[in-house]
C-alpha positions in Angstrom: 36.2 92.9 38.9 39.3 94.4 38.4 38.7 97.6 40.6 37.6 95.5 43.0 40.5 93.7 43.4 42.5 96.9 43.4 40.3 98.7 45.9 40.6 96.0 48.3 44.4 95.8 47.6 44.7 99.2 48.7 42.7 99.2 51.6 44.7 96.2 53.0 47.9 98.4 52.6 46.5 101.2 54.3 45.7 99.0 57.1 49.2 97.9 57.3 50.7 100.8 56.8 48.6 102.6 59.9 49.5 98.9 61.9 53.3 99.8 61.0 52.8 103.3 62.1 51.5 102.9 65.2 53.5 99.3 66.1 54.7 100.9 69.6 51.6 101.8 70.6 49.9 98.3 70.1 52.6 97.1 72.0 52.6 99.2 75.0 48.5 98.5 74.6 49.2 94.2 75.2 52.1 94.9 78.2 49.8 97.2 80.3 51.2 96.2 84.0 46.9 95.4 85.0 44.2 94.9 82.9 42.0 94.4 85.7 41.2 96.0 89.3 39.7 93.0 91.6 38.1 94.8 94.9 37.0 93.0 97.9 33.5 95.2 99.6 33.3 95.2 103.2 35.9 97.2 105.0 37.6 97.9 101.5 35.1 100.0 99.3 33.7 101.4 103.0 35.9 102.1 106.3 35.7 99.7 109.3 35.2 102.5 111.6 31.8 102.9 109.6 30.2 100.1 112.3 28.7 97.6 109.5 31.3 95.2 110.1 30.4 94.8 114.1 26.9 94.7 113.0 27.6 91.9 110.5 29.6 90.0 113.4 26.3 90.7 116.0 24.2 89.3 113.8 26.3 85.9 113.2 26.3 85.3 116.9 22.3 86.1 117.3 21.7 83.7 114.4 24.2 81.1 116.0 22.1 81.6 119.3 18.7 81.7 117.9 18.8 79.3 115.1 21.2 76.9 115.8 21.0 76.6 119.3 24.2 77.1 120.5 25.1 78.2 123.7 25.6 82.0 124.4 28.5 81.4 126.4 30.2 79.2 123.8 29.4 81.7 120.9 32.3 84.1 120.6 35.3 82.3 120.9 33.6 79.6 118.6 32.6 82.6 116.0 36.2 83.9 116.1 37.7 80.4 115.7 35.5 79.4 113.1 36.2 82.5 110.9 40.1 81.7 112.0 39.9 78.1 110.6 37.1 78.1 108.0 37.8 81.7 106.3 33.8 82.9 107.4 31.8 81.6 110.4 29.0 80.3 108.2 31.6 78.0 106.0 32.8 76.9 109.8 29.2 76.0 110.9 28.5 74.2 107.6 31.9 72.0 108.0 30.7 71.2 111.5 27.5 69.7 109.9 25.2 72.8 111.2 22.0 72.1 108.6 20.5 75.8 107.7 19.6 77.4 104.2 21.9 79.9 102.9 19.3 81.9 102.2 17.7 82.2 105.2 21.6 82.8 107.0 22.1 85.7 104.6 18.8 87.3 105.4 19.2 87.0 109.0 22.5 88.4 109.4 23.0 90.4 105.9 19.1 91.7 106.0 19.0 93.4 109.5 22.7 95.1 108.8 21.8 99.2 109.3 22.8 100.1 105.4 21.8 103.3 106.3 24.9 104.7 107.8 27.0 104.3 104.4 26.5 107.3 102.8 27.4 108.1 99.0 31.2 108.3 98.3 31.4 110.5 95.5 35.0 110.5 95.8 35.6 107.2 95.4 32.9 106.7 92.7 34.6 109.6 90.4 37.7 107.7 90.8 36.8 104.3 89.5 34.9 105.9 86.9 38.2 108.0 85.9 39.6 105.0 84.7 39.0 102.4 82.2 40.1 99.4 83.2 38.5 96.4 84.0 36.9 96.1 87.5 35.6 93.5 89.4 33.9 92.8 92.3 35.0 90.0 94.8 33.2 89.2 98.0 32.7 86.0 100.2 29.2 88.2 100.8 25.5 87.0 99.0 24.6 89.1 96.4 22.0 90.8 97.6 24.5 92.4 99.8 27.0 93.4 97.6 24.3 95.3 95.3 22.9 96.8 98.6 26.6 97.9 99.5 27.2 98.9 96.2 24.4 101.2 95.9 24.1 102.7 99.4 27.8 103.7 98.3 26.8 104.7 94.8 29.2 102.8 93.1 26.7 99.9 91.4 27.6 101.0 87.8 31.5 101.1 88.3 31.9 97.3 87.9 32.2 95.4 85.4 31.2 92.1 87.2 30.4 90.6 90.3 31.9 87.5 92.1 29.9 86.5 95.3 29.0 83.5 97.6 26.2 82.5 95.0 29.0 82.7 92.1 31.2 80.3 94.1 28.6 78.4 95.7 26.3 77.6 92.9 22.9 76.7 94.2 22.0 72.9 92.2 19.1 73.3 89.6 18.2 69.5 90.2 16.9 69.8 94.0 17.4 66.3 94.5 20.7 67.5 94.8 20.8 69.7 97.6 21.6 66.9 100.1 24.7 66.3 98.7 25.2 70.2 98.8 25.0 69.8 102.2 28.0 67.8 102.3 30.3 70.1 100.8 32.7 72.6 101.5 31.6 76.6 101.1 34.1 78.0 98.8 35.4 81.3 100.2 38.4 83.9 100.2 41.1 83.1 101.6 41.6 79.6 100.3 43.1 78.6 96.6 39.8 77.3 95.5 37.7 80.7 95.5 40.8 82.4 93.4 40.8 79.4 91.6 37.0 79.5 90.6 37.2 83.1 90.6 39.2 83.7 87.7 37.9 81.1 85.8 34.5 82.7 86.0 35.6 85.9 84.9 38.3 85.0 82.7 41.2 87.2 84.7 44.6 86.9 84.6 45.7 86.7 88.1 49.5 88.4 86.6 47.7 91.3 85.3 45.2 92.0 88.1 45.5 94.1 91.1 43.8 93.1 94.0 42.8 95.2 96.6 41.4 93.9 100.5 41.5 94.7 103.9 42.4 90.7 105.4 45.9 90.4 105.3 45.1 86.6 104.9 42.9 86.9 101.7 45.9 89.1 100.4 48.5 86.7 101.3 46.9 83.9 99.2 46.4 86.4 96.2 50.0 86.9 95.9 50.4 83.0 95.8 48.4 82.9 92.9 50.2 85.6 91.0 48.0 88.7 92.3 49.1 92.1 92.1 48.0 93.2 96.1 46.8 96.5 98.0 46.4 96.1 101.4 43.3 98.8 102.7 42.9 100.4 105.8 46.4 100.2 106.8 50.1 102.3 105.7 52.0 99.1 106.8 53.5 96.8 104.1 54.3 93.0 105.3 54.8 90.0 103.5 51.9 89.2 100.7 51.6 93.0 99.9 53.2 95.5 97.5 51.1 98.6 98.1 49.0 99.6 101.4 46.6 102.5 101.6 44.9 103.9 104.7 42.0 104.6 103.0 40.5 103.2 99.1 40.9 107.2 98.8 44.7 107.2 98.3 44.6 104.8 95.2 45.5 107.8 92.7 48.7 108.7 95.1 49.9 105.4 95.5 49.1 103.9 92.0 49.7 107.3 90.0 50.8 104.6 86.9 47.2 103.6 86.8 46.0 106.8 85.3 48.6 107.1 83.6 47.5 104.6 80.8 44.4 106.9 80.8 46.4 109.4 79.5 48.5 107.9 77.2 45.2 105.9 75.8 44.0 107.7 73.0 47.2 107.4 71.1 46.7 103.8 70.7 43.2 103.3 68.5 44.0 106.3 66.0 40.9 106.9 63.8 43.5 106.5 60.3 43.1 102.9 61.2 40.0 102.2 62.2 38.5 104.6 59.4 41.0 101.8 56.8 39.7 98.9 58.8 35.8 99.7 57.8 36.6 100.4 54.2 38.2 97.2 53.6 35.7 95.3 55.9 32.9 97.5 53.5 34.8 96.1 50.3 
């Protein structure tokens, strides 16, 4: 009982003494600068001048013609102001009391989107994988889009999780509830509410996350709420950003510091202590 005692006494000092020893380290470990990436999809992870995103917008006006009835003359300025007002066209339409099923909106103008001209980005993929640091995906886009995205791209195991319009718009379980769905706001980027729920869902600290998208309005609000911000797809900086990059591909030579902490990670979880840790744990 005795050697017990003492075997356990001395494993706690070792622990503290390797705890000691490597105090700085710990330290610079809990006042890393971002402990998480947050990337918008469309026009951020791919280029605009792919042609997905005039596709996308084709599609909204065809469904606003051909489902809802609206007249083809009044369609673009009422798609542009809607998205101007609203944050998307489809939370517009929904505020306007247009009755359709998300599902069958995101089928129609997500569904017939020519995924076929993204193409692999190994570039970008070997990047995010490069470093290990938490990243998430935020989109005002259905799921099934993002993973589609995502995996045209080659990217769908470089995230750690996935915010989307099903995570902000929950769909009821009770269906005696979907009237009063019907009634309510979609949640989107750019307003409060969507950072708001966002960050709540996935547990981030909007102080300590960097947030990278190509609407200037989206990034605007994220800097209100504390956001690190990257504006892509343009080399101008305006108020509501502190980096831009012409391309997701200049990441490493804008943000250098982010690999940085790559290389000075292995310092920080020595083996001495971890190795102490299991013997007392074992005691």
């Amino acid at each position: 009982m005795f050697g017990l005692r003492v075997t356990r006494s001395l494993s706690f000092l070792i622990v503290l003494f390797n705890l000691m020893e490597h105090e700085d380290c710990y330290k610079k470990v809990s006042t890393l600068k971002y402990e998480c990436l947050l990337f918008d999809v469309d026009d951020t992870l791919y280029p605009l001048s792919s042609g997905v995103s005039a596709e996308c917008t084709k599609n909204i006006r065809e469904y606003m013609i051909n489902k809802l009835g609206i007249e083809e003359e009044k369609v673009p300025v009422m798609c542009a102001q809607l998205y101007k007002e609203y944050g998307t066209t489809m939370a517009g339409l929904r505020a306007m009391g247009y009755d359709f099923d998300y599902d069958e909106y995101h089928s129609y103008v997500h569904g017939r989107l020519p995924y076929e001209w993204l193409k692999p980005d190994h570039t970008l993929r070997s990047l995010l994988l490069s470093l290990p640091i938490r990243k998430v995906i935020f989109s005002n886009g259905n799921e099934a889009h993002v993973a589609k995205v995502l995996s045209r791209l080659g990217l769908e195991d470089c995230f750690d999780d996935v915010i989307c319009f099903e995570t902000l718009n929950p769909t009821p379980k009770d269906k005696s509830e979907n009237n009063e769905l019907a009634k309510v706001l979609i949640v989107c980027k750019p307003f409060e509410n969507a950072f708001e729920e966002a960050f709540k869902v996935t547990d981030i600290n909007p102080k300590k996350t960097l947030f990278f998208d190509d609407s200037i309005r989206n990034l605007q609000t994220a800097k209100n709420m504390g956001l690190h911000t990257v504006w892509v797809g343009s080399s101008q900086r305006t108020k509501g950003v502190d980096y831009s990059l012409e391309s997701i591909h200049n990441i490493k030579e804008a943000l250098p510091e982010l690999w940085e902490v790559v290389e000075n990670s292995d310092v920080c979880y020595p083996e001495k202590t971890a190795a102490a840790i299991e013997t007392c744990v074992r005691a």
